[in-house]
PASE-193785 format. One line per 2 residues: number of its first residue (from 1); for each residue z, y, x of C-alpha. Coordinates in steps of 0.02 Angstrom, whole numbers, plus 50000, padded with zeros to 5 digits. Each point is the difference from the previous one (the first is absolute). Example, Ala and Ser with C-alpha at 12.3 -4.5 7.8 and 13.67 -1.06 7.14 Angstrom:
2
1) 50390/49775/50615; 49967/50172/50069
This chain:
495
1) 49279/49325/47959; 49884/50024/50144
3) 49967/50164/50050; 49830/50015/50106
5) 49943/50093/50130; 49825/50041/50013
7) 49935/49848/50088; 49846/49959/50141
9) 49952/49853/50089; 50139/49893/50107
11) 49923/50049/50166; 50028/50179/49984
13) 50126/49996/50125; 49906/49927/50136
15) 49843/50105/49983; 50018/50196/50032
17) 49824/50058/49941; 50048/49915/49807
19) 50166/50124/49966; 50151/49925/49889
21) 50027/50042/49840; 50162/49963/49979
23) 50169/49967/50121; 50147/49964/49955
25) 50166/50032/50102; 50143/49910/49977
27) 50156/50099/50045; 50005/50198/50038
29) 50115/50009/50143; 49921/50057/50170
31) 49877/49908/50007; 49944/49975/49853
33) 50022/50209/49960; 49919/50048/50131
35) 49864/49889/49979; 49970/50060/49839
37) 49982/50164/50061; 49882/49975/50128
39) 49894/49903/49906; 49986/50149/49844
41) 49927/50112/50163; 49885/49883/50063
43) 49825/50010/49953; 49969/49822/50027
45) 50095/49978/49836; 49960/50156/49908
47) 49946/49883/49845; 50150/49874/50028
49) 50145/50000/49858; 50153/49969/50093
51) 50170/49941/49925; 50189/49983/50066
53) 50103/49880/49923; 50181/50008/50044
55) 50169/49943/49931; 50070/50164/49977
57) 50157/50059/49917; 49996/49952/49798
59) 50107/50165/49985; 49890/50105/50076
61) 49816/49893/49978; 49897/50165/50087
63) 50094/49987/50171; 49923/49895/50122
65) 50043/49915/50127; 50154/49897/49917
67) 50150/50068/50071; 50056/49844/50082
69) 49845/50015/50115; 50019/50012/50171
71) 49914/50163/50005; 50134/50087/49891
73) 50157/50074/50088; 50086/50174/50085
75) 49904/49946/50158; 49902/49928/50134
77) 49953/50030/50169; 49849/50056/50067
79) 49977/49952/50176; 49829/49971/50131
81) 50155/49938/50094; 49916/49799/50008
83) 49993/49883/50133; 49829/49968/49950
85) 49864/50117/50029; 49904/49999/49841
87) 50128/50049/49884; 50070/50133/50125
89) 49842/50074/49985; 49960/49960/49812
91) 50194/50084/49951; 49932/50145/50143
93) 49836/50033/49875; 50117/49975/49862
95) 50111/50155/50061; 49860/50118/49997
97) 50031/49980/49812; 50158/49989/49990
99) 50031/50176/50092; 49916/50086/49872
101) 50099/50099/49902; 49915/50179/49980
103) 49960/49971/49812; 50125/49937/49870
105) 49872/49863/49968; 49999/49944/50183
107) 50079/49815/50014; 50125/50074/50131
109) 50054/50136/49886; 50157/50031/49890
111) 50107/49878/50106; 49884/49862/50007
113) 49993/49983/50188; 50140/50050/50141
115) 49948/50010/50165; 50192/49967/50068
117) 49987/49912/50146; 50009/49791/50031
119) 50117/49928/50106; 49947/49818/50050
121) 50106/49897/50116; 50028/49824/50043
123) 50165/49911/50063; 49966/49940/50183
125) 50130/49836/49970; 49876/49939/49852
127) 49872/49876/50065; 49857/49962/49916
129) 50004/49862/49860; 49905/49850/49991
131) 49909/49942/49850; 50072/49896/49901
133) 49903/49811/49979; 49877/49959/49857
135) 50054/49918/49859; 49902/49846/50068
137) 50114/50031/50135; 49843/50026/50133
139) 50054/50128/50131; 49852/50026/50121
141) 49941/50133/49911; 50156/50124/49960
143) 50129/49943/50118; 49979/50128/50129
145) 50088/50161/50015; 49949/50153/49896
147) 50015/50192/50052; 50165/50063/49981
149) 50066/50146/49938; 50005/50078/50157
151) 49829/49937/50054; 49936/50071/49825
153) 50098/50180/50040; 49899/49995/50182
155) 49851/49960/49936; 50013/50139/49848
157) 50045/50124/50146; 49850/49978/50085
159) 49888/49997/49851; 50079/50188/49931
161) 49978/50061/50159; 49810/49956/50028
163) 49972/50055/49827; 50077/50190/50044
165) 49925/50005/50172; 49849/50101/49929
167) 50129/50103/49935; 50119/50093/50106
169) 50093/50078/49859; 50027/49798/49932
171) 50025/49926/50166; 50148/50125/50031
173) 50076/49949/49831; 50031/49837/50062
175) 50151/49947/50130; 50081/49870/50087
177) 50172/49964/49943; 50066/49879/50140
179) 50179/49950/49962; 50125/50015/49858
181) 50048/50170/50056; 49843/50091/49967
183) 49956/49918/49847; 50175/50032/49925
185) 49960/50189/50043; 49823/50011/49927
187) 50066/49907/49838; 50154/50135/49967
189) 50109/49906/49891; 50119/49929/50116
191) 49931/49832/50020; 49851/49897/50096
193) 49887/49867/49992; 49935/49889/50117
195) 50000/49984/50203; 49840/50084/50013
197) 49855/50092/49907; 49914/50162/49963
199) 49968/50136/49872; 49861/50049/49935
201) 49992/50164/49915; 49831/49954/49932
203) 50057/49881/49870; 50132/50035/49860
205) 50011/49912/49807; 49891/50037/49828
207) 50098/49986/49831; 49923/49846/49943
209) 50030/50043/49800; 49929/50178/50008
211) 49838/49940/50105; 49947/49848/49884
213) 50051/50135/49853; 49876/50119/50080
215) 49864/49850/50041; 50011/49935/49820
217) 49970/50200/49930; 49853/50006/50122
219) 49927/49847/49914; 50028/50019/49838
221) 49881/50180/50018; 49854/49910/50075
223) 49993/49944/49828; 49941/49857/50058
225) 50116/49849/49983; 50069/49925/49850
227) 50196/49945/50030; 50055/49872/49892
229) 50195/49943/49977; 50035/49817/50010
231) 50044/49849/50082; 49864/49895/50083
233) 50061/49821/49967; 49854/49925/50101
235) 49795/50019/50049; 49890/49956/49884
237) 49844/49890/50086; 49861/49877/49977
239) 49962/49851/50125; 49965/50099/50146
241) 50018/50195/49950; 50162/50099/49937
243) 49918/50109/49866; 50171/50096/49948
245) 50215/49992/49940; 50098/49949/49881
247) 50137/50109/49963; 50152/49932/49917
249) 49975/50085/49828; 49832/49862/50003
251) 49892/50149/50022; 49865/49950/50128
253) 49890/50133/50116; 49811/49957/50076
255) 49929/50076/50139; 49861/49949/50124
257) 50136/50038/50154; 50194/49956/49979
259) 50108/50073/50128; 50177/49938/50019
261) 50133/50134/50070; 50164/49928/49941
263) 50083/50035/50139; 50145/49873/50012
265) 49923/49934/49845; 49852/49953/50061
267) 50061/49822/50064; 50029/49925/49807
269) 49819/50069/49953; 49916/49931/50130
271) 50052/49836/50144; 49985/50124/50150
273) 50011/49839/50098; 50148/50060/50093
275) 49931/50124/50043; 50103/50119/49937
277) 50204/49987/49928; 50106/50129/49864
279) 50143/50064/50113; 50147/50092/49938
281) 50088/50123/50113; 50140/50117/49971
283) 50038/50176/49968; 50148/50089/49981
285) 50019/50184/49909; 50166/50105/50026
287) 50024/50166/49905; 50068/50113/50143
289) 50085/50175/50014; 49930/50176/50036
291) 50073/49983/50174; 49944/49837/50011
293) 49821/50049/49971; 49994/50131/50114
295) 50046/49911/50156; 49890/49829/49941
297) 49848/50105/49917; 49978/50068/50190
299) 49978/49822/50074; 49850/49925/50044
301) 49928/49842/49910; 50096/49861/50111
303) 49933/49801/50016; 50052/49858/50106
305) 49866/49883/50022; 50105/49863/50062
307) 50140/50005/49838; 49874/50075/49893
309) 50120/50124/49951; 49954/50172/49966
311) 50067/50151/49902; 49878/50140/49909
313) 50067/50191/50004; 50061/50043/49822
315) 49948/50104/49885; 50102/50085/49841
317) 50150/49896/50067; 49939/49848/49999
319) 50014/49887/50145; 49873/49840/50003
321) 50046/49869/50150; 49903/49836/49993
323) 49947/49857/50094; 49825/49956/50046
325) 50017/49800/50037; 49941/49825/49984
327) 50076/50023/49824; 50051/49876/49849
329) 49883/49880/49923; 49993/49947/49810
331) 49900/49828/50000; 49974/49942/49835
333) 49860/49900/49922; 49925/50097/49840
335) 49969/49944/49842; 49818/50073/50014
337) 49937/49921/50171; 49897/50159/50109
339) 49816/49965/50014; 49956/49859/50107
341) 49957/49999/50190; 49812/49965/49916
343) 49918/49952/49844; 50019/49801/50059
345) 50188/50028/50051; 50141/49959/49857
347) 50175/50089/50069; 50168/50031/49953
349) 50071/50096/50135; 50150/50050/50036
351) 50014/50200/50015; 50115/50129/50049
353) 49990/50128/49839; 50106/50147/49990
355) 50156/50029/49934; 50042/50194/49943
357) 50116/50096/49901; 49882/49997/49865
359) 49988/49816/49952; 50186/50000/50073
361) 50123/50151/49954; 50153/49925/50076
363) 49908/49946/50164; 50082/50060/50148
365) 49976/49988/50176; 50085/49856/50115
367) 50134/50037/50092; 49916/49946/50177
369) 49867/50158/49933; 50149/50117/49963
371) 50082/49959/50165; 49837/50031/50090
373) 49989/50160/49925; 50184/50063/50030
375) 49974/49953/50172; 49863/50127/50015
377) 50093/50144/49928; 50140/49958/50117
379) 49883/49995/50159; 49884/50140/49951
381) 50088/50122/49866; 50197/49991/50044
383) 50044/50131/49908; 50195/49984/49929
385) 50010/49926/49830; 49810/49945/49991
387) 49992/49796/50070; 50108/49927/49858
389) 49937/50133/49839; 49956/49902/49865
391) 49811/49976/49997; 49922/50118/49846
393) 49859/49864/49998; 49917/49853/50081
395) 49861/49921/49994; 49871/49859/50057
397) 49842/50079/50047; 49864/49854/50012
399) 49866/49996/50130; 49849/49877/49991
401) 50019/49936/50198; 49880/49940/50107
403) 50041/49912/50147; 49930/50144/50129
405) 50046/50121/49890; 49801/50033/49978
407) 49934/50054/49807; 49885/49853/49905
409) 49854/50100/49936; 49866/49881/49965
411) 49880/49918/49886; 50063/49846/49948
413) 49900/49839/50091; 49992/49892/49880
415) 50011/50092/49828; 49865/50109/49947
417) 50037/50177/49961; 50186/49994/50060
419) 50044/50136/50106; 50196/50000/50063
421) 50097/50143/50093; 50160/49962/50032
423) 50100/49964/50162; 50079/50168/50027
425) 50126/49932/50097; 50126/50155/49958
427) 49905/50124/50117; 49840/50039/49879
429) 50052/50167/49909; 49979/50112/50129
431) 49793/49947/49988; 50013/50088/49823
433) 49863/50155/50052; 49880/49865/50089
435) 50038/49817/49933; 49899/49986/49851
437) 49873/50098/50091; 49995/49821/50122
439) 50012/49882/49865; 49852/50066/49915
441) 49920/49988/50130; 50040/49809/50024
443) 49944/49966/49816; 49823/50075/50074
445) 50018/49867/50113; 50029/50148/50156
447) 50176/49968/50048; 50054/50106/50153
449) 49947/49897/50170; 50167/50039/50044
451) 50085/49900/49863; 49850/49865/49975
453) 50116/49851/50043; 50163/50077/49945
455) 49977/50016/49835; 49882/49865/49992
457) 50054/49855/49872; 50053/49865/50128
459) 49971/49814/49958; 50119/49878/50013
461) 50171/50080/49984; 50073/49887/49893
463) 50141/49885/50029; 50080/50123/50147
465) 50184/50096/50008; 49947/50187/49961
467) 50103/50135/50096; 49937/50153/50042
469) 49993/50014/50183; 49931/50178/50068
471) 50173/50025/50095; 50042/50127/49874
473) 50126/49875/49882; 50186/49988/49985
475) 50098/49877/49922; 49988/49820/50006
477) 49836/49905/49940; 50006/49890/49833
479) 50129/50059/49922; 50005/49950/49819
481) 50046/50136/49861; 50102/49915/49879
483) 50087/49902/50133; 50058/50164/50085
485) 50054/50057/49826; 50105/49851/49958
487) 50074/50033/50183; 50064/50167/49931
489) 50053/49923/49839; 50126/49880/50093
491) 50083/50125/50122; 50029/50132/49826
493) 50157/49981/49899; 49995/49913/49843
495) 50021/50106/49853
């Protein structure tokens, strides 16, 4: 059954002054939410059907995003605390939203946003890694060594500063924590983190759940988007255009402009040409006591850029500790190949796809993960009887990585009507008030000077080891999921 969108003519997307009629976005997590959104207010698109395709939950088929999306969990940080200066100050216009909370409605409202305080430190004794080699084993371009953690923490310092300096309210909200001692005292559960660093009052943590909750209820009342449950299996195209998906069901959906926002999907849709690689990372959840959660709900937001390691205040006795790293990859080749590099260009590649809880009830995390992760509570949250609880839940939270840690957000080059957004690189969901905002703006061809050639869809990435590098990653590059499963396997007990 094909299902069509009201069609126009295939060069639509490249020509402003003849409007779409049609776009279809694949996946509704961040990106492709918010997207939706801001296209249903724009009056470029005023006559534009747009539709969101997404996996979703077969139990629940009106819930969107899936909730094995990245986007869904108890929290994430919102920081301008970046070593680079365009996302300080995109998070910084981001805030502005974020702080509003007058109105029910408001996205900061009802919970959604804390402004707690963020801790950042780095450990002096970590030096900077160097990039691993290509797989073609050339070295000139990536062997050289990267910020470090501590070099990222610096560089963040002096970016939240500048941004408060108009400010003196801000500016005094921020302070210098320059040994163990003081940031032991400013965290107030006993433990520290880190050799050196600073809080910033400025910055605190959104619940993630609640917020895409309130985005999706925002959408649906634009009345302006159709959602539709299902599986995209693969794009639908002719020799040189994509003109739509196939879901899994064999339903197929048209539209003059496909957008592809899998997330950590994306790669086994489309050969991102390296660009771009599924990475799992791990979170812990402890239940915790009354007592606990008065001491630990007073605590600022606390991350080490050079383990990665950082801990989230709890809410309703919960305690979330996780680990933002290089991560676990999944490579496997698929039995439906992603769309080709071009319309000449016959592939196979192999991708990293993710692996959740729901195509995987028993999965756990690996042991090295776990370790990681008790290590943190021990260092930052020593509170007696906490480091060896049994974990409530874990789970792998997949990022689509980029190798600077920069978004994709481009038109494809060599497919017409292919726009992809992906890359968020695990730092993305604090953009939620501005993002899609920026990407519609790209699909108008008017991406932000600022992030021209960062989100720019970069030829030639193929072939090459893919680590994130920003400074900002724990862990140890390329490590394989199921091989770090089978480690745990060996060191259990038979039974």
């Amino acid at each position: 059954m094909t299902s069509s969108l009201p069609q126009h003519s295939s060069s639509s997307s490249n020509n402003n002054a003849n409007p779409l009629s049609s776009i279809l976005i694949v996946g509704s997590g961040l990106f492709g939410l918010t997207t939706a959104y801001s296209l249903s207010r724009r009056h470029e698109f005023a006559n534009t059907s747009i539709t969101v395709i997404d996996r979703s939950d077969h139990s629940s088929p009106s819930i969107f995003p899936s909730p094995d999306a990245a986007s869904i969990d108890t929290s994430r940080i919102v920081r301008a605390d970046y070593a680079d200066h365009a996302y300080a100050a995109l998070c910084d216009e981001a805030q502005l939203k974020w702080r509003q909370q007058e109105k029910p409605t408001d996205l900061g409202a009802q919970g959604r946003y804390s402004e707690t305080g963020l801790v950042v430190v780095g450990d002096a004794t970590c030096l900077a890694p160097v990039a691993a080699p290509s797989v073609e084993g050339d070295v000139s371009e990536s062997a050289h060594k990267k910020l470090s953690g501590m070099d990222y923490a610096r560089k963040s310092w002096e970016n939240v500063s500048s941004l408060a300096s108009h400010n003196p309210v801000l500016a005094e909200r921020i302070q210098e924590l320059p040994n163990t001692d003081t940031i032991r005292e400013v965290l107030g559960t006993g433990g520290s983190s880190g050799t050196w660093g600073y809080i910033n009052n400025n910055s605190g943590w959104t619940d993630a759940g609640a917020s895409m909750a309130w985005l999706f209820e925002q959408v649906k009342q634009t009345g302006r988007v159709n959602f539709v449950a299902g599986t995209v299996v693969s794009l639908e195209h002719n020799e040189t255009t994509v003109i739509g998906a196939r879901l899994g069901d064999g339903r197929v959906f048209t539209a003059d402009l496909v957008m592809v926002a899998a997330g950590a999907w994306t790669g086994s849709l489309v050969d991102l040409e390296g660009q771009a690689v599924a990475t799992g990372q791990v979170l812990g959840y402890l239940d915790i006591t009354e007592e606990e959660q008065e001491i630990l709900g007073k605590m600022p937001v606390i991350l080490n850029l050079s383990s990665g390691l950082f801990i989230i205040p709890p809410t309703n006795r919960v305690l979330k500790v996780a680990r933002h790293a290089y991560g676990y990859i999944n490579p496997q080749t698929l039995l439906i190949p992603p769309l080709p590099i071009s319309p000449i260009s016959i592939s196979n590649p192999v991708v990293s796809v993710p692996r959740t809880s729901l195509n995987d009830p028993d999965l756990c995390i690996p042991a090295e993960g776990e370790a990681e992760l008790r290590a943190a509570l021990k260092e930052m949250a020593p509170l007696p009887g906490l480091i060896d609880r049994p974990f409530t839940k874990t789970r792998l939270c997949w990022y689509s990585d980029t190798r600077t840690a920069d978004f994709l957000i481009d038109y494809h080059p060599h497919w017409e009507n292919l726009f992809v957004a992906t890359g968020d690189s695990g730092h993305a969901f604090k953009f939620l008030p501005v993002i899609g905002d920026k990407i519609t703006d790209c699909i108008l061809r008017d991406c932000p000077p600022e992030f021209k050639e960062k989100w720019t869809w970069k030829e030639g990435e193929g072939a090459k080891a893919l680590f994130t590098e920003d400074g900002s990653r724990g862990g140890k590059p390329g490590l394989i999921l199921d091989e770090e499963l089978n480690k745990a396997a060996q060191v259990l007990p038979a039974v």
